[in-house]
C-alpha positions in Angstrom: 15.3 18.3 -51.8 16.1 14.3 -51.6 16.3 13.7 -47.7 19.3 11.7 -46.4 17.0 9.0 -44.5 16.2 6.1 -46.5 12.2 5.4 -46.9 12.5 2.9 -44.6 14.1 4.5 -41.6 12.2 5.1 -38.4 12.6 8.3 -36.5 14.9 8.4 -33.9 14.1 7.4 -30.1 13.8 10.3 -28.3 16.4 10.5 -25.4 15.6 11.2 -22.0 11.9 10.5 -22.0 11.2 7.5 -18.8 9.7 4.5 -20.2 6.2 3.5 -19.0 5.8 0.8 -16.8 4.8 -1.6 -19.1 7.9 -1.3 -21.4 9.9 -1.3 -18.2 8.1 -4.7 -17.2 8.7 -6.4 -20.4 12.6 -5.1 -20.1 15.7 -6.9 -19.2 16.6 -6.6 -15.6 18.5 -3.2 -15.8 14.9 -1.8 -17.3 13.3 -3.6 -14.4 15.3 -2.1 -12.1 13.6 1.3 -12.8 10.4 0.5 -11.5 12.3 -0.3 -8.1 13.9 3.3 -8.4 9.9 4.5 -9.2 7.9 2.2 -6.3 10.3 1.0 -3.8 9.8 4.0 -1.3 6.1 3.6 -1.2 5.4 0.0 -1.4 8.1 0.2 1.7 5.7 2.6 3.5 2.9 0.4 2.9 4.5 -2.8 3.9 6.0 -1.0 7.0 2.6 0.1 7.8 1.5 -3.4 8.2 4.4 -5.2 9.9 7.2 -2.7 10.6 10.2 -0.9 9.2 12.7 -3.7 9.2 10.3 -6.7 8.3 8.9 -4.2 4.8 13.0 -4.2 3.8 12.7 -7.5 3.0 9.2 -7.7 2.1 9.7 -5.1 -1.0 13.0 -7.1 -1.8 11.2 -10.6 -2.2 8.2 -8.2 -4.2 10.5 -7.0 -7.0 12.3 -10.7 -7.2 9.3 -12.2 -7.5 8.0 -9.6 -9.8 10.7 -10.4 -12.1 10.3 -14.0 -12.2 6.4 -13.3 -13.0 6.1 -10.8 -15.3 5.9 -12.9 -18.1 2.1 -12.3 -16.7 2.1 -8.6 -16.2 -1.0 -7.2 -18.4 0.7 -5.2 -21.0 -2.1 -2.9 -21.6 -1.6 -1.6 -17.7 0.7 1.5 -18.1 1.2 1.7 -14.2 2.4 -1.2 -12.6 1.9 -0.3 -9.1 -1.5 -1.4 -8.5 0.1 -4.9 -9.6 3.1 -4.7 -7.2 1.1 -3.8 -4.2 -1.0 -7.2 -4.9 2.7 -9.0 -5.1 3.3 -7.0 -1.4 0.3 -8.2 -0.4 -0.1 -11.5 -1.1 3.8 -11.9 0.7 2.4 -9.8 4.1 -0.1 -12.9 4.4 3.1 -14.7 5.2 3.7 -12.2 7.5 0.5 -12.3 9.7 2.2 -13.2 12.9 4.5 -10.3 12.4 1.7 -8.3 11.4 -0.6 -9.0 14.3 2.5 -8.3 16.7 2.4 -4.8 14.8 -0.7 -4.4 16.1 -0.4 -5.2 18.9 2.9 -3.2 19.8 0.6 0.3 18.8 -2.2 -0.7 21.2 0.9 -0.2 23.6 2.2 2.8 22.6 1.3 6.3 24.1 0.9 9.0 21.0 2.0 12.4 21.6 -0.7 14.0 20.5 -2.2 16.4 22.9 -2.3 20.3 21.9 -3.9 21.7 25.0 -1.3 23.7 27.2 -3.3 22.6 30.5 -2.0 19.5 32.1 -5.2 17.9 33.0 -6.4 18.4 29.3 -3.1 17.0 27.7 -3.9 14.2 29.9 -6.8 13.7 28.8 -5.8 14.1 24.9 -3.3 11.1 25.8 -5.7 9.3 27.4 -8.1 9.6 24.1 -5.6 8.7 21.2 -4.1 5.8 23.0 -7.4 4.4 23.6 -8.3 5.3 19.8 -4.9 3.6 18.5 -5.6 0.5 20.9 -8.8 0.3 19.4 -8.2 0.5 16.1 -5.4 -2.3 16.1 -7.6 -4.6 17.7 -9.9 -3.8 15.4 -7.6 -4.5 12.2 -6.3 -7.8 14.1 -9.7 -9.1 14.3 -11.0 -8.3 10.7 -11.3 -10.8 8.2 -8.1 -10.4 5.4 -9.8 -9.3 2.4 -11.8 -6.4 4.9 -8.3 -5.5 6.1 -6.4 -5.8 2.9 -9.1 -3.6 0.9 -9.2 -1.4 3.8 -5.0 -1.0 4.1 -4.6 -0.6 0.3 -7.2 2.1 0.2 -5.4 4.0 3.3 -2.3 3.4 3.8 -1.3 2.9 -0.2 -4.0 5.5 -1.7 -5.3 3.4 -4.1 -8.5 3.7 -5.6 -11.4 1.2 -5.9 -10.1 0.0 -9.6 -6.6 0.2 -8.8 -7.2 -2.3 -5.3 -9.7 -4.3 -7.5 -6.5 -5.1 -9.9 -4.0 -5.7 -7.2 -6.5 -8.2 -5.6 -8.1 -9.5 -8.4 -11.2 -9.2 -7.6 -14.1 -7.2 -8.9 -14.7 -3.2 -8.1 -18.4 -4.5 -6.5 -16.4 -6.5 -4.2 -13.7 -3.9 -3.0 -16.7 -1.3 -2.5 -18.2 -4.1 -0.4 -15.2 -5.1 1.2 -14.5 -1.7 2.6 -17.9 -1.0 3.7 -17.7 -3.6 6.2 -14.0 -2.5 7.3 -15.5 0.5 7.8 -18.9 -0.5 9.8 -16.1 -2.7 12.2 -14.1 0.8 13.0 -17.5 2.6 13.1 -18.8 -0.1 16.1 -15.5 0.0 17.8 -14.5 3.8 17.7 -15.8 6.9 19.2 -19.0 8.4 17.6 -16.9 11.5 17.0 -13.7 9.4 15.3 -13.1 9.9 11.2 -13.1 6.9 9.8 -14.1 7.6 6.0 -10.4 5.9 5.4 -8.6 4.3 7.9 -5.9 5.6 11.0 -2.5 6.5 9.4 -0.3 3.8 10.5 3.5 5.2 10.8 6.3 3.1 10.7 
């Protein structure tokens, strides 16, 4: 039986499938406009975790319209384009370092409510302990040199992995595990003996 499609015909696109990044990258700015819908809530967490709720709106803004304008440069072979967008984010927070130190430094003021003991004296205590570790640790992240602290903050508070931070960077995977290394040896001299600091503090907005 002679089939109704020509030789040449291609099959149809399948509907409902999402694009991959890449495609969306090389798009017109509806497409684009998807990988906002896919990345804006997290690269907003990130960003907030360096320099605050309000200051990371506008941050991720200014990181998709820059985005745009650049990805004549995007490496098509990289399906996800987040590692890619949290360099964009981070190269715009060094803009930001003023707000980002007085991020910082706000947390060394504040008191977490963290204790779990039901006797007063031990909540105390508790208090006492996590303010101390939070003022520590924000000192500690003001004072670090900014590829320590960015390699350290991508790996924490944005979950990437060594190759993923080498890409947003652009720097080699020997120099990330190097990088956060050192981040970590600073927290290790400045924290408790009994403080976790395989990652790094989660930093809430």
């Amino acid at each position: 039986m002679t089939s109704l499609r020509s030789v040449g015909d291609s099959d149809p696109p399948v509907v409902g499938l999402p694009e991959s990044d890449a495609e969306l990258v090389a798009g017109d700015a509806e497409q684009f406009g998807v990988l906002f819908d896919r990345y804006a809530g997290v690269l907003h967490r990130y960003c907030a975790g360096r320099v605050g709720a309000g200051v990371a709106e506008d941050v991720v803004a200014d990181v998709f319209c820059l985005a745009f304008k650049q990805r004549d440069r995007y490496d098509a072979g990289r399906v996800n384009a987040l590692p890619w967008l949290y360099g964009i984010a981070t190269n715009l927070l060094r803009r930001r370092w003023r707000q980002e130190v007085a991020r910082y430094r706000a947390m060394a003021k504040v008191v977490p409510p963290l204790a779990t003991s039901d006797e007063p004296a031990q909540r105390a205590v508790e208090r006492t302990d996590a303010t101390e570790y939070v003022r520590l640790i924000s000192s500690a992240l003001e004072q670090m040199p900014r590829r320590q602290r960015d390699v350290l903050l991508l790996f924490a508070l944005a979950d990437l992995d060594y190759a993923e931070i080498a890409t947003a960077l652009g720097i080699p995977v020997g120099t990330v595990r190097s990088a956060l290394h050192r981040a970590r040896k600073r927290l290790r001299d400045v924290l408790p003996a009994h403080a976790n600091v395989s990652a790094s503090p989660e930093m809430t907005p």
